[in-house]
C-alpha positions in Angstrom: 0.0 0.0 0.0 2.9 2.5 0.8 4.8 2.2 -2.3 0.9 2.8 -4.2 1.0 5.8 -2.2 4.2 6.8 -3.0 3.5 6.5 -6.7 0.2 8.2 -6.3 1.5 11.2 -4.2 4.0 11.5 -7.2 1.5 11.4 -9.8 -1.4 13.2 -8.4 0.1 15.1 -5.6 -0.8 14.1 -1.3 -4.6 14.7 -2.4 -4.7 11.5 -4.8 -8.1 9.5 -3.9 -6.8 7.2 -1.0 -9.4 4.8 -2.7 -7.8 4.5 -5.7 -4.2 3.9 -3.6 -5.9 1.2 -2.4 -7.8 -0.3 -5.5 -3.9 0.1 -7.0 -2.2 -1.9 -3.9 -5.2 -4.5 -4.6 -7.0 -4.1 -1.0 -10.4 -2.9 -0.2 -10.6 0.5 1.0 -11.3 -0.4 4.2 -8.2 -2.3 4.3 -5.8 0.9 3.5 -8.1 3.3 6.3 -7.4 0.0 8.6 -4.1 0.2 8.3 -3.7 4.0 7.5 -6.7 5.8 9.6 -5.8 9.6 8.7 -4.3 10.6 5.0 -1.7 11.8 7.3 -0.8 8.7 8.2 0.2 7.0 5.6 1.6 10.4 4.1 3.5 9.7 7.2 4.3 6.4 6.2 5.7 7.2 2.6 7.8 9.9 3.9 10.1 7.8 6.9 12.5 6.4 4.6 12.8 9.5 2.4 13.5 11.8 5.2 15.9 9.4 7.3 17.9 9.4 4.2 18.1 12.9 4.0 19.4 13.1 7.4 21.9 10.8 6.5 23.0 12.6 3.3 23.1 15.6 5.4 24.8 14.3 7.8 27.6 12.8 5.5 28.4 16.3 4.1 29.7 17.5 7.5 32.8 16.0 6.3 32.5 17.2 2.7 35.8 18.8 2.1 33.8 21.9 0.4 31.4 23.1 2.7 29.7 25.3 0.1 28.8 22.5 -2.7 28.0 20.3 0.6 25.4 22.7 1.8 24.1 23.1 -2.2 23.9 19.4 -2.6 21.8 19.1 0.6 19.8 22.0 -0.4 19.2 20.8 -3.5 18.0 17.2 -2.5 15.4 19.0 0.3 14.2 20.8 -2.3 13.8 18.0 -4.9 12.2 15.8 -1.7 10.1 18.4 -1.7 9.2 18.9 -5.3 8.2 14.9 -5.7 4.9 15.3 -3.8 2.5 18.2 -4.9 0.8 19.7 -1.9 3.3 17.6 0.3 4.9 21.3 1.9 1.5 22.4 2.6 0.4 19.1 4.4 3.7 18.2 5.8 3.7 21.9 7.7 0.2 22.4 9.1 0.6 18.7 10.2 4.1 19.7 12.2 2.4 22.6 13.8 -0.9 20.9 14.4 1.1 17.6 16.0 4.2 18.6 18.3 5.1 15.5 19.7 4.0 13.1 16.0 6.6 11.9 14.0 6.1 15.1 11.0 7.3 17.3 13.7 10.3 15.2 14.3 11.7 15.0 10.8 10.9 18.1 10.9 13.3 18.7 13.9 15.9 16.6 12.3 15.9 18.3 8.9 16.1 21.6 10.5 19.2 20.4 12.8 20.9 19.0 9.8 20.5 22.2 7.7 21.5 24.1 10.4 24.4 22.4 11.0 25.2 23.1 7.2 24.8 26.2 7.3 27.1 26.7 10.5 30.0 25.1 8.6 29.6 27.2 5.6 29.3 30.2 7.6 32.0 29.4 9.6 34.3 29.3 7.3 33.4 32.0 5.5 32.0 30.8 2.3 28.4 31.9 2.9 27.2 35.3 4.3 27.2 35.9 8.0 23.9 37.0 7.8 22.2 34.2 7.1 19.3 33.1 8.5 19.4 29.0 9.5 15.4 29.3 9.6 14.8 32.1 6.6 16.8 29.4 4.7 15.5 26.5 5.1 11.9 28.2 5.0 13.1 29.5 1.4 13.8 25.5 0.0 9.8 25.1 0.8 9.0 28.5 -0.6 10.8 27.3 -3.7 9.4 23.6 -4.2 5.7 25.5 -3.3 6.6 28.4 -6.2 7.4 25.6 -8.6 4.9 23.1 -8.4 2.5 24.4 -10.3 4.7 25.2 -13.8 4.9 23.1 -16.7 9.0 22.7 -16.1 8.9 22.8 -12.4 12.3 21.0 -11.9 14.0 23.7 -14.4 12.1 26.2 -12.4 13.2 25.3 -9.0 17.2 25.1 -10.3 16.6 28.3 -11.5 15.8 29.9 -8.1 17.5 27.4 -5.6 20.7 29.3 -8.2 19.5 33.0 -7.2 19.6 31.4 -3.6 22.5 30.5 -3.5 24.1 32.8 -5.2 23.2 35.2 -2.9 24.3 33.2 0.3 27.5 32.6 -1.1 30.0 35.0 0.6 31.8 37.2 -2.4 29.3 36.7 -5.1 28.1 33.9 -8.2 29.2 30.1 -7.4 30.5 29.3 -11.0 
């Protein structure tokens, strides 16, 4: 049922008819809502393994030897995590605020404390702007998958502005 889901969200976005997920996996309806009571839970479900790897590619670049292409490469896969499920930043944010202690907010937690800790590297030394924000970042990868969802060439779309992002972080100008 979770890897229907998956292919669902992808195709239709985290509002695909949970009872065509299930006529998909080959179960009755009432089978999936058994297993999966809340659309959020099995949203829930499809996300764990994306967003445990994540934290492990994140965690990984902390020993990247260029702390600016390690912070863009784990900008870049947020933001295409982000990208693969239409309506997923939407759902995946009121659910974290809505549920403090659920596992959303969690991965939420650990995503943040990865980036952060990105961020403190590259700032540290001295290849992104002082000023940046760890929060006004990271919020600005889910602007940027939320801005490009909608467009025809979202991928192309979301390159192009992740690139204005992070050529303005970087500390003396364009990353060529």
């Amino acid at each position: 049922m979770v890897e229907q889901a998956k292919i669902a969200f992808a195709e239709f976005g985290v509002d695909a008819s949970l009872d065509e997920i299930a006529r998909r996996a080959g179960v009755a309806s009432g089978t999936l809502y058994r297993h999966f009571p809340t659309r959020l839970d099995l949203i829930e479900a499809v996300l764990a393994e994306q967003i445990a790897q994540l934290v492990d590619l994140g965690r990984r670049l902390l020993t990247a030897e260029d702390e600016f292409d390690a912070l863009s490469t784990w900008l870049r896969a947020a933001l295409r995590h982000g990208l693969t499920y239409r309506g997923l930043s939407a759902a995946v944010m009121d659910s974290a605020l809505d549920h403090e202690n659920g596992p959303v907010s969690t991965w939420h937690a650990q995503m943040f404390e990865t980036g952060a800790a990105l961020l403190a590297r590259a700032r540290q030394t001295g290849v992104l702007v002082s000023d940046a924000n760890d929060a006004d970042v990271l919020k600005m990868i889910g602007a940027i998958a939320w801005a490009a969802q909608g467009a025809p060439d979202s991928s192309a779309q979301a390159d192009r502005l992740l690139a204005l992002l992070l050529n303005g972080l970087r500390h003396g100008g364009v990353h060529r």
